[in-house]
C-alpha positions as CSV (number, residue, x, y, z in Angstrom):
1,X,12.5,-13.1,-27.6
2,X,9.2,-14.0,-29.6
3,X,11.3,-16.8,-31.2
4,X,12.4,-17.9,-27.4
5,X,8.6,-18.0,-26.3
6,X,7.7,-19.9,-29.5
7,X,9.8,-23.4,-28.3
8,X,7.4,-23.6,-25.8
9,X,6.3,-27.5,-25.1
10,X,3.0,-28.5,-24.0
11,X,4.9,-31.3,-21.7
12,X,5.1,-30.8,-17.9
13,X,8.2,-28.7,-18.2
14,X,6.2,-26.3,-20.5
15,X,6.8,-23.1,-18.7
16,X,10.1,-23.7,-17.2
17,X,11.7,-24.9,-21.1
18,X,10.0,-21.5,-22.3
19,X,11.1,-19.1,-18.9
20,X,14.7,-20.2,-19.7
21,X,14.5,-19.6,-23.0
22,X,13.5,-15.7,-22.7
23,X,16.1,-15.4,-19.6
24,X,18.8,-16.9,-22.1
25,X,17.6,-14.8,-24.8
26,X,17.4,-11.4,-22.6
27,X,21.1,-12.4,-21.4
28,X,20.5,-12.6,-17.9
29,X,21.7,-15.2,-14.8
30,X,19.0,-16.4,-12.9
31,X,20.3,-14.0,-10.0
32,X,19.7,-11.0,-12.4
33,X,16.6,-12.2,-13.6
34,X,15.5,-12.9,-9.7
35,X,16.6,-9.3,-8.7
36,X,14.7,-7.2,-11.4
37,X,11.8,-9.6,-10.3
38,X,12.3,-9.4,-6.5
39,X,12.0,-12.8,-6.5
40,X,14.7,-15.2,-5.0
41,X,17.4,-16.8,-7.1
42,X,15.6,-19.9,-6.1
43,X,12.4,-19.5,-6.7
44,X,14.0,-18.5,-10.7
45,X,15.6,-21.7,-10.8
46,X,12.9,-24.0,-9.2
47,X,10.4,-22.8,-11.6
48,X,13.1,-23.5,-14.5
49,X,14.0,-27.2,-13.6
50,X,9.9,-27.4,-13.1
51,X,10.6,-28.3,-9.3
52,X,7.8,-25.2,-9.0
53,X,5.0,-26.1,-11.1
54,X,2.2,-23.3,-12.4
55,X,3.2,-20.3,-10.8
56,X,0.9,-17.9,-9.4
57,X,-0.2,-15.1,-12.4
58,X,1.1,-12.5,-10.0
59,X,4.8,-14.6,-10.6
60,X,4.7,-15.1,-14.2
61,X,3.8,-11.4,-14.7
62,X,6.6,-10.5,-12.0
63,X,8.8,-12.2,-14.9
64,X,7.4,-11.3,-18.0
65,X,7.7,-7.5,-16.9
66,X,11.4,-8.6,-15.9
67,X,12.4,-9.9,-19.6
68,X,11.0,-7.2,-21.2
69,X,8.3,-9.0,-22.8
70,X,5.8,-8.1,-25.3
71,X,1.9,-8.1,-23.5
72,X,2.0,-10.8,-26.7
73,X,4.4,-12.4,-24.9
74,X,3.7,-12.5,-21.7
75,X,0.1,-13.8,-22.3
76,X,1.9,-16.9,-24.0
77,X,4.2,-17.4,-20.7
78,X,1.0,-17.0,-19.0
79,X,-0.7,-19.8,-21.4
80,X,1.9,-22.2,-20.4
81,X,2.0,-21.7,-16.8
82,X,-1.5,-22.3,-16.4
83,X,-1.3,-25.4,-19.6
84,X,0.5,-27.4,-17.0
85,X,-2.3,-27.1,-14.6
86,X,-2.7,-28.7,-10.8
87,X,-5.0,-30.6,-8.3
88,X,-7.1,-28.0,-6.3
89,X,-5.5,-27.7,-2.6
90,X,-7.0,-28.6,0.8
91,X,-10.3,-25.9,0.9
92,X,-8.2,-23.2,-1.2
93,X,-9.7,-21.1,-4.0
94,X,-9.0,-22.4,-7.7
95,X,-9.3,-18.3,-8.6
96,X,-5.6,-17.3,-9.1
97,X,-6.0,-14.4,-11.4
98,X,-5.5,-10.8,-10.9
99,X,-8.6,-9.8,-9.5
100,X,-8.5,-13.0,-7.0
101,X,-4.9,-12.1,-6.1
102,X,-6.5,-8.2,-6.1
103,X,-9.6,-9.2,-3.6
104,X,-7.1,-10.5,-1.1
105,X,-4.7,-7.3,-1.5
106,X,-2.1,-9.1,-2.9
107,X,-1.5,-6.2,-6.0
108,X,1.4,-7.1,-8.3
109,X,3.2,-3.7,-8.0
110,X,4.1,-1.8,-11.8
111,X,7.4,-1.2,-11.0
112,X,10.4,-3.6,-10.7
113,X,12.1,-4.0,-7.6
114,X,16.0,-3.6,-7.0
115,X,18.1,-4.5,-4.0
116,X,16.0,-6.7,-2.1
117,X,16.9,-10.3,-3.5
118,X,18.7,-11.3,-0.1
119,X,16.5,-9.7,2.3
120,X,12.9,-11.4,0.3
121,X,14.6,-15.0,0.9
122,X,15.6,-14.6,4.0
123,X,12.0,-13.6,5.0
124,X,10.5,-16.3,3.0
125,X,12.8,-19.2,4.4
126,X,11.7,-17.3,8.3
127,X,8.1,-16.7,7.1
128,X,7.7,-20.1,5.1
129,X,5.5,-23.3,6.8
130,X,8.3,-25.2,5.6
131,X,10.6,-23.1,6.7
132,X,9.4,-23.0,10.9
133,X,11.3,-20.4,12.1
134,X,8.8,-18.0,13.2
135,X,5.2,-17.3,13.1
136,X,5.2,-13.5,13.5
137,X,7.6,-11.7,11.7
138,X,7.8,-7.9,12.4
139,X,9.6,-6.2,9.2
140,X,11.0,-2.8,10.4
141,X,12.3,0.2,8.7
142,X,12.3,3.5,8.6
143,X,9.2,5.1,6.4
144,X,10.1,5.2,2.9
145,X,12.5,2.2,3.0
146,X,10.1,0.1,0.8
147,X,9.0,-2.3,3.9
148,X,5.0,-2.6,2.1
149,X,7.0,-3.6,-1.2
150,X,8.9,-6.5,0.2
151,X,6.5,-7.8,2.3
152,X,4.0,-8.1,-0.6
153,X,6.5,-9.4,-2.8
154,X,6.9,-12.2,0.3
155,X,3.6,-12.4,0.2
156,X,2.8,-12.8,-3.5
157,X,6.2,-15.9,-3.6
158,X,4.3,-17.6,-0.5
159,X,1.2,-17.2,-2.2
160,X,1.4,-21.7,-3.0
161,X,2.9,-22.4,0.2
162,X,0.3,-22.0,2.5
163,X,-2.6,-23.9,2.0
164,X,-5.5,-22.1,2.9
165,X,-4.6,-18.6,1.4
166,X,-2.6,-15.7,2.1
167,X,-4.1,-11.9,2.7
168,X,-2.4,-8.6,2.4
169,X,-4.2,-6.1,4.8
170,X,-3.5,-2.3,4.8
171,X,-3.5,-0.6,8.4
172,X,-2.3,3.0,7.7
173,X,-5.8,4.3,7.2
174,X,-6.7,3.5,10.9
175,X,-6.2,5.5,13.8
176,X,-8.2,3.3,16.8
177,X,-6.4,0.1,17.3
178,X,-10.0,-1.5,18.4
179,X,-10.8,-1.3,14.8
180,X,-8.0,-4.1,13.9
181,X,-9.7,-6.7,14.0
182,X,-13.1,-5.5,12.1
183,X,-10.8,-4.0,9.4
184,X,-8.5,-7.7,9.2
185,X,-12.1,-9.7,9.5
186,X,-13.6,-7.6,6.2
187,X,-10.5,-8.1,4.3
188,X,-10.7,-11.7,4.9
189,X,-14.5,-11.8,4.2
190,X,-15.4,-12.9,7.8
191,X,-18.6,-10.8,9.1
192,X,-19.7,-9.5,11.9
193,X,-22.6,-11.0,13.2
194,X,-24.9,-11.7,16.3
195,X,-22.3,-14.7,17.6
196,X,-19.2,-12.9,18.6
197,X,-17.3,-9.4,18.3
198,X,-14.9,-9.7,15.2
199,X,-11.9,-10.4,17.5
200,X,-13.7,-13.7,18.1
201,X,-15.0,-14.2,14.6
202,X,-11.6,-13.8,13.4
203,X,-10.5,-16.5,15.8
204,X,-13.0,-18.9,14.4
205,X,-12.4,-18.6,10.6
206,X,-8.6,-19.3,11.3
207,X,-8.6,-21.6,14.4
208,X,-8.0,-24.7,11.7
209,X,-6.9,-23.1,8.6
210,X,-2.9,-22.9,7.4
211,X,-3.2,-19.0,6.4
212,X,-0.4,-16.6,6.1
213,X,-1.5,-12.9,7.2
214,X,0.4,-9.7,6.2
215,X,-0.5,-6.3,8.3
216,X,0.6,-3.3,6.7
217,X,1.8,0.1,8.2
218,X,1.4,-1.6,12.1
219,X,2.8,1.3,13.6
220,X,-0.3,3.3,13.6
221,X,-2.2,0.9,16.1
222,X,0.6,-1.1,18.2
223,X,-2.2,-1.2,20.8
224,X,-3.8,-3.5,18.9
225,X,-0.7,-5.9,19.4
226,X,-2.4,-8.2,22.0
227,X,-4.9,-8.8,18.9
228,X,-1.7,-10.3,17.4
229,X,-0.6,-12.6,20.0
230,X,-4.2,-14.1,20.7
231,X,-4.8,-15.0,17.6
232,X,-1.1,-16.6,17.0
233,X,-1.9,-18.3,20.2
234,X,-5.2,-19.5,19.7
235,X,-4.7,-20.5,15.6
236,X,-1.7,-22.4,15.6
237,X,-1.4,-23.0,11.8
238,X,-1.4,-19.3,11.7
239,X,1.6,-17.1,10.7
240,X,1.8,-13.4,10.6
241,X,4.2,-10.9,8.9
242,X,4.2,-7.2,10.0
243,X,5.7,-4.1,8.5
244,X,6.2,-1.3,11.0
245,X,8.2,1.3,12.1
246,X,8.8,-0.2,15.5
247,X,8.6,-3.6,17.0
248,X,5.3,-4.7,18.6
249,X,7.7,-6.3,21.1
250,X,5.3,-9.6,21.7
251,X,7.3,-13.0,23.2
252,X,6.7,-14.5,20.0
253,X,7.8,-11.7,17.8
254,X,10.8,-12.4,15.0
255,X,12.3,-8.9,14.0
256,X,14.0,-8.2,10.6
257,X,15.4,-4.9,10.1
258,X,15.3,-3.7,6.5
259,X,18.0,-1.2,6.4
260,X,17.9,1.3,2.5
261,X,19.3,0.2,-0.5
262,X,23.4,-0.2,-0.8
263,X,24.8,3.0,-2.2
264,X,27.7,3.5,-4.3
265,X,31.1,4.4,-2.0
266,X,32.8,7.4,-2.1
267,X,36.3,7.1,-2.7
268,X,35.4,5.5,-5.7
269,X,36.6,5.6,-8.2
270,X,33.7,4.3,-10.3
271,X,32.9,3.7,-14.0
272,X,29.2,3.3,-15.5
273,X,29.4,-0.3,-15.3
274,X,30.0,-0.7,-11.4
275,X,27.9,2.2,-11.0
276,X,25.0,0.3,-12.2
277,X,25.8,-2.4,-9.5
278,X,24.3,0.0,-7.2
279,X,20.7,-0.6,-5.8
280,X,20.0,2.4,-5.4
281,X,21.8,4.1,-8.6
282,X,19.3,1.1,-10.4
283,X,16.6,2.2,-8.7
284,X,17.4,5.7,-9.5
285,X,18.2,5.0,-13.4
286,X,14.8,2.8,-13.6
287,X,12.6,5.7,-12.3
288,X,14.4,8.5,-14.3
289,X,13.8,6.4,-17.5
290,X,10.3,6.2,-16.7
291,X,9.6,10.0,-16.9
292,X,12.3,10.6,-19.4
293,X,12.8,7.7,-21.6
294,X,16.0,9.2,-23.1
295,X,17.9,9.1,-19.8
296,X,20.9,6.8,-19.4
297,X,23.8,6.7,-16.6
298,X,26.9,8.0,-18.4
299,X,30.7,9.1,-17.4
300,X,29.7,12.3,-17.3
301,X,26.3,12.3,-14.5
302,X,27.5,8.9,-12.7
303,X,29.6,10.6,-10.1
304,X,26.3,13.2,-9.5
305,X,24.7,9.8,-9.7
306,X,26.2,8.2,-7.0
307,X,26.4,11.8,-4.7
308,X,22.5,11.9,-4.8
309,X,21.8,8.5,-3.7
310,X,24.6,8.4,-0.8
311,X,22.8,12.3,0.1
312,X,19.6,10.3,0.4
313,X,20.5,7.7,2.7
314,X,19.8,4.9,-0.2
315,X,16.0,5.2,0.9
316,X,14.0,4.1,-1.9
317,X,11.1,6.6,-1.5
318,X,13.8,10.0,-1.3
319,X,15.3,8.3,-4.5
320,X,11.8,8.1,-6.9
321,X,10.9,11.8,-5.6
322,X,14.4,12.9,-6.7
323,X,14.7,10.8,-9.7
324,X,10.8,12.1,-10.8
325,X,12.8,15.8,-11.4
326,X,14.9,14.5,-14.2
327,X,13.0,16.1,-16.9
328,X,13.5,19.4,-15.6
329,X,16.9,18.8,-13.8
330,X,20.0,17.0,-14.8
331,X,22.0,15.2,-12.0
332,X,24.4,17.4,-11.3
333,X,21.9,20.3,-10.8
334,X,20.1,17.9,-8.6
335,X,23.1,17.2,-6.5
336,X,23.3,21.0,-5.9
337,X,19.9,21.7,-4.8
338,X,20.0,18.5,-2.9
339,X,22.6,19.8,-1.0
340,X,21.5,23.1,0.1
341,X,20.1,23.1,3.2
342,X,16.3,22.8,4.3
343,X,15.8,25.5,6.9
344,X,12.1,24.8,6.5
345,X,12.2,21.5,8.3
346,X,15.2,21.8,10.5
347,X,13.8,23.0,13.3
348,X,10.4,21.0,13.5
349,X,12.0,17.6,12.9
350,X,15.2,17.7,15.0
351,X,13.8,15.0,16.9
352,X,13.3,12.7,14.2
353,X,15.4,10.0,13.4
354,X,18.1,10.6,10.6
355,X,16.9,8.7,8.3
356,X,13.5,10.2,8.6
357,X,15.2,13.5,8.5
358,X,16.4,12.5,5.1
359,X,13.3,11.9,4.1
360,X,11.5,14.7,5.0
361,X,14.1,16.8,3.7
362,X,13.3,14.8,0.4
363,X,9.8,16.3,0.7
364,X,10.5,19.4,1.3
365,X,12.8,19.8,-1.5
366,X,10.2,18.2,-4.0
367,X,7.4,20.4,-2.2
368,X,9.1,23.6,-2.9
369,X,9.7,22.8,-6.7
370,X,5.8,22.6,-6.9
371,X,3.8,25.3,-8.4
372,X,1.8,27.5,-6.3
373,X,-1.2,25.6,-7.0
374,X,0.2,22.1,-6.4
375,X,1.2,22.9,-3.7
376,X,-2.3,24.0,-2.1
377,X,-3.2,20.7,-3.5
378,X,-0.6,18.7,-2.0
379,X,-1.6,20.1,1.2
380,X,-5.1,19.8,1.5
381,X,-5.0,16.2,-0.5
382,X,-3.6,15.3,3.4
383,X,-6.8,15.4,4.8
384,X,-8.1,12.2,2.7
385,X,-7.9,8.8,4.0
386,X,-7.7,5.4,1.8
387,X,-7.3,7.9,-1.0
388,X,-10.3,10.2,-3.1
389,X,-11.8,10.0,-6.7
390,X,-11.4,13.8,-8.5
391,X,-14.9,14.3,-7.3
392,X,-13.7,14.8,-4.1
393,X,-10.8,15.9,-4.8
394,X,-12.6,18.8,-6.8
395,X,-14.9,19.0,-4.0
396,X,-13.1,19.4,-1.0
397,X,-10.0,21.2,-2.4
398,X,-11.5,23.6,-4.7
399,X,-11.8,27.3,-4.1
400,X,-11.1,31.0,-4.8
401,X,-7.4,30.1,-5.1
402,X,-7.4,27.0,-6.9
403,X,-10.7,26.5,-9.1
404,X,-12.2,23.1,-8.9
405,X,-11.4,22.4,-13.1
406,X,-7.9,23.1,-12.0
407,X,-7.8,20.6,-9.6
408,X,-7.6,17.8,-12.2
409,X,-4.0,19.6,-14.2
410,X,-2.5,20.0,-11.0
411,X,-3.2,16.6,-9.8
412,X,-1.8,15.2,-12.9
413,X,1.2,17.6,-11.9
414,X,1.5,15.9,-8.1
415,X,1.3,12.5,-9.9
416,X,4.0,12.7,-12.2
417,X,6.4,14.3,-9.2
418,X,5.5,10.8,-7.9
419,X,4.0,12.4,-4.8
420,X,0.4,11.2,-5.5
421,X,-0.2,7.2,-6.5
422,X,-2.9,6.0,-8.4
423,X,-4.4,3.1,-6.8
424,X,-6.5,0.5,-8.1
425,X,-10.6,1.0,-7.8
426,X,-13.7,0.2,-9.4
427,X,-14.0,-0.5,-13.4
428,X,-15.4,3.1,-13.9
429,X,-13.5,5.0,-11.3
430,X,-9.6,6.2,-11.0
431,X,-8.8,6.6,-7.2
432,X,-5.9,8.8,-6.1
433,X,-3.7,8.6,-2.7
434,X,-0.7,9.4,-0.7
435,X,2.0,7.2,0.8
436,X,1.1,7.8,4.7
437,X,4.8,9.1,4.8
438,X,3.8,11.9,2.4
439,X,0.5,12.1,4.0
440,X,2.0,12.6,7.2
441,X,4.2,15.7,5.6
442,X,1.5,17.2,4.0
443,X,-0.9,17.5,7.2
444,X,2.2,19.1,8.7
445,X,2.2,21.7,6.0
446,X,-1.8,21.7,6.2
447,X,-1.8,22.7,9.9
448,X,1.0,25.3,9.2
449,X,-1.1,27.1,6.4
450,X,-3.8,28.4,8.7
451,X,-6.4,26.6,6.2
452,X,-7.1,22.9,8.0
453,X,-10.0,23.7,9.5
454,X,-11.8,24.7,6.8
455,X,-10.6,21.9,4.8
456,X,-11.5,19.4,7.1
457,X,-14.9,21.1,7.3
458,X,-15.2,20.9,3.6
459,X,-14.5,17.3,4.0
460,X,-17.1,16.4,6.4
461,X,-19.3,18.1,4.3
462,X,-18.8,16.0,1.2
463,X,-18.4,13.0,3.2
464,X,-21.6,13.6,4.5
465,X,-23.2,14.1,1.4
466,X,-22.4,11.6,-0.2
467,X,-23.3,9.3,2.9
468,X,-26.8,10.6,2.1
469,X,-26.5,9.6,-1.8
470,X,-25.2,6.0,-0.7
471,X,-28.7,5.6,1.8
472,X,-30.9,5.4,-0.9
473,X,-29.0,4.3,-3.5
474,X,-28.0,0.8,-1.8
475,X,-31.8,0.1,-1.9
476,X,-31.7,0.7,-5.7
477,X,-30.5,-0.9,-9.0
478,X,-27.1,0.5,-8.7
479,X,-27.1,-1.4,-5.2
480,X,-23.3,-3.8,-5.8
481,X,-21.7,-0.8,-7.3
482,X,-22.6,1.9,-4.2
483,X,-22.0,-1.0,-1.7
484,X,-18.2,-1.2,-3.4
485,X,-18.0,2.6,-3.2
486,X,-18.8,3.1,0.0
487,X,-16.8,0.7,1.2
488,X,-13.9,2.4,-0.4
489,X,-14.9,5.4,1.3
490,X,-14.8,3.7,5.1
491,X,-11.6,5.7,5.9
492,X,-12.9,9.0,5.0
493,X,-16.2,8.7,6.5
494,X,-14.3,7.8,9.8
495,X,-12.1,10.8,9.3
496,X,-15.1,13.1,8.8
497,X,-17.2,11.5,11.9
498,X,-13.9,12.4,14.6
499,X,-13.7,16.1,13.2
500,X,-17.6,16.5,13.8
501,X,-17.4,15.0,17.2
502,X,-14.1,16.9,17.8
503,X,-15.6,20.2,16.6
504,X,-18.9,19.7,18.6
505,X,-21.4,19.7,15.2
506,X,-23.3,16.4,16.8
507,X,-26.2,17.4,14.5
508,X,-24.1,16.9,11.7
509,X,-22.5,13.3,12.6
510,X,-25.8,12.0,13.7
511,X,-27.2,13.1,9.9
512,X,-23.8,11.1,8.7
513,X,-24.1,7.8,11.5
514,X,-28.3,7.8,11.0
515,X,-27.2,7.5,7.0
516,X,-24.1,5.2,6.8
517,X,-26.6,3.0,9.5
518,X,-27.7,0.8,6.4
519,X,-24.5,0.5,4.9
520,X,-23.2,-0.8,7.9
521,X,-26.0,-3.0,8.3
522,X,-25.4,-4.5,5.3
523,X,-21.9,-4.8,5.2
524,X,-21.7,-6.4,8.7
525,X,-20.6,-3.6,10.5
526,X,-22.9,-3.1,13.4
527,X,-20.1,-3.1,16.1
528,X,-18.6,-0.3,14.7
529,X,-21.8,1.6,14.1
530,X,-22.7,0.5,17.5
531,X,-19.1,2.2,19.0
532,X,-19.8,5.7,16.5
533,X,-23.4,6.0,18.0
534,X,-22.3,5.5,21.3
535,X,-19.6,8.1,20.9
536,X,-22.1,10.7,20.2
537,X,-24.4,9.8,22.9
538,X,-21.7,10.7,25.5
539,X,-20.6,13.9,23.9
540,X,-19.3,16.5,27.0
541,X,-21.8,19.0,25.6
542,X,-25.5,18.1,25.8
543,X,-26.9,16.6,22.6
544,X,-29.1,17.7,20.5
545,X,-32.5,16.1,20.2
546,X,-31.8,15.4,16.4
547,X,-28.4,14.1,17.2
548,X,-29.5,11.8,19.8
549,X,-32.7,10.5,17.8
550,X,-30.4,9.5,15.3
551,X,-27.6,7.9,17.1
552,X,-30.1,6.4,19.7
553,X,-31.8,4.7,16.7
554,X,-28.6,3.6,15.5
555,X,-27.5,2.0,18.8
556,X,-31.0,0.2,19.1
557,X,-30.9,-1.8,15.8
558,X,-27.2,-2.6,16.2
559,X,-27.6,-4.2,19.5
560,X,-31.3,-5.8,17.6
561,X,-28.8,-7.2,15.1
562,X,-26.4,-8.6,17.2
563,X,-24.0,-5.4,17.3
């Protein structure tokens, strides 16, 4: 392949000339090629014949992981892409780089994608400007179908067709649909300010731009819908594509059903070959060889192959959790404990969908082949939002039965049973989190074990401390760095504010409000803390003078700012 790179030309068709050349050399089509990618078959070719000039870096990676290439190699593919070079577009950022593409959530994702070639182009030629066919696109599926991973790969190919940006924005943290539009407004760097609530800023920043905006895990806040449709109506170079579970059902709304990944038939009969033609048995191959880099479909384990993925319904996320037990289990052993029965589950999820059912059952299965201690973890990990840092983890999970320097083995355990992710954070700090599907499993097993309550007062109690470290130090040296941390932290500082309010400890949230009051203040946040302090200030029970000091001063210098 290094020989393939190396007849790279510095002429227009630089990248395209040295793209084909790896493809041709890594004996794949342009449809194969596309499909590892999850790009379209199109987009392949149009970069090839140098139709598609200087891809986004997000693309060319998307590629270079495709082919197999070298890092050598794929900063040389990168070299030419960006040799070829091109005139800045109408007001758009020249930044195109991975921590550009990062600041506007657009995260090229580490693993390939299989199966979704047809459905990414048909949502590119709906979602396209050029295309016309709809301004709000509502992506549905069932959880664990892969409906964030196909929307950001939509994103990330649109990423040059719109001229004033595209933004990925992640709802599934939020629980109050009024905080939509303050959530979408920080991801696209529009503050809050004395002119207008963040609805209306919002409105202003997009009125006259051509900007392409993906909202993530919708389901959560469908109240927030009409937020949707005013802005669509009111920004008319705007388009919007939703993942959800359900339809928002607006007048303008386009819905695209993402059904799981094709899985092989059953009356076969099959041979390794058209096996591997599966989706899902790619899927489940790719992942396996991950963890165990000696796995390989074979005569022998492609029939137990094939059984698995039809047992889990072809959904993506059931077929990484089974696929993550390789090491320890061979396929036909999986097969058999996939198809006992999950008497733990049965009777509390009767009511959910099949599909879901499926899923769940997934969990379950991969919850009970925990350790003791992981699974204590798993649970309690439920009661973080927008993920943790092993501090907290430590912190908030720790205990008699699982001692805080144990915390970071059997996290390590929950990440390689592909139950925990590890997201992307600051330069010095590794940040943990769950899928909200798992997330929404593990609180179930969380309120079951009798313990929530004092894990969700342990939380508070962190939160709230470190809310007190983050007051002073955003006056200090250390000022960027604890203004990026404690923006990470927005989710679980919400979550810890609703369990004091909900427990009655008004003391204790008006210590937390009175002390994130700054960081809101700088961040542009006064309407929220505005909405927090007023939340405490009408408490059923009477407040304490502490409490209402604090959330009264609150309340005063976000409606003296403008809040």
């Amino acid at each position: 392949m290094s020989e393939a790179l190396g007849a790279t030309r510095s002429d227009s068709t630089a990248f395209g000339l040295a793209l084909r050349s790896m493809r041709v050399a890594a004996g794949l089509s342009q449809a194969a090629l596309a499909e590892r990618a999850g790009l379209s078959e199109k987009a392949v070719g149009a970069l090839e014949r140098g139709d598609r000039t200087t891809p986004r870096p997000a693309t060319v990676v998307l590629l270079a992981d495709a082919l197999g290439a070298s890092p050598a190699e794929r900063d040389r593919l990168l070299a030419a892409a960006h040799a070829e070079g091109r005139p800045s577009e109408r007001g758009r950022p020249t930044d195109t780089g991975a921590a550009s593409l990062a600041r506007r959530g657009l995260l090229v994702p580490p693993t390939p994608l299989f199966g979704r070639q047809q459905d990414i182009a048909a949502l590119i030629q709906l979602v396209s400007p050029s295309g016309g066919a709809a301004r709000l696109v509502t992506l549905i599926g069932p959880g664990g179908v892969g409906k964030t991973r196909v929307a950001l790969a939509v994103a990330l190919e649109l990423v040059d067709a719109f001229a004033d940006d595209v933004w990925f924005v992640d709802l599934s943290p939020l629980r109050d649909y009024r905080l939509v539009a303050a959530s979408v407004a920080r991801a696209l760097d529009v503050r809050e300010s004395g002119g207008g609530s963040a609805h209306e800023l919002l409105i202003d920043a997009l009125r006259e731009r051509q900007v392409l905006l993906v909202l993530d895990n919708f389901e959560h806040v469908l109240d927030a819908a009409p937020l949707v449709a005013d802005l669509l109506s009111k920004c008319p170079q705007l388009s919007v594509l939703v993942t959800s579970r359900t339809a928002l059902n607006l007048r303008a709304e386009r819905r695209f059903m993402l059904e799981p990944l094709s899985v092989p038939r059953a009356d076969g009969p099959h041979t390794s070959e058209t096996m591997m033609n599966s989706p899902a048995v790619q899927l489940f191959v790719d992942r396996a060889q991950a963890i165990a880099p000696d796995f390989e479909l074979t005569p022998s384990n492609s029939d137990a192959l094939g059984a698995i993925c039809r047992r889990l319904d072809g959904l993506p996320l059931a077929i990484e959790l089974a696929a993550a037990r390789v090491p320890l289990l061979s396929p036909d052993a999986l097969l058999r404990r996939l198809e006992r029965p999950f008497p733990k589950l049965s009777a509390g999820t009767r009511d959910l969908p099949s599909r879901h059912q499926t899923l769940y059952n997934t969990l379950a299965w991969s919850y009970e082949l925990l350790g003791p201690a992981e699974q204590v973890l798993f649970r309690r990990l439920a009661v973080f939002a927008g993920g943790w840092t092993l501090e907290a983890a430590e912190a908030v999970c720790g205990g008699t039965d699982l001692p805080a320097e144990a915390v970071l083995d059997r996290l390590n355990q929950l990440v390689e049973s592909s139950l925990v992710q590890v997201l992307n954070a600051g330069r010095d700090e590794r940040r943990f989190g769950l899928l909200e599907i798992v997330r929404e499993y593990a609180q179930r097993d969380l309120q079951a074990s009798g313990e929530e309550d004092a894990i969700r007062e342990a939380h508070a109690q962190y939160m709230s401390a470190l809310a007190g470290e983050s007051y002073w130090r955003l006056v200090g040296p250390e000022q960027v760095d604890w203004i990026a941390r404690t923006a990470r932290e927005q989710d679980n500082f919400r979550v810890a504010l609703r369990w004091l309010l909900g427990t009655g400890q008004l003391d204790e949230a008006g210590y937390l409000l009175r002390h994130l009051q700054r960081f809101w203040w700088m961040h542009g946040q006064m309407v929220e803390a505005r909405r927090w302090a007023e939340l405490v200030l009408a408490a059923d029970t009477e407040v304490p003078r502490a409490a209402r000091a604090n959330a009264s001063f609150v309340a005063a210098f976000a409606a003296l700012v403008g809040g």
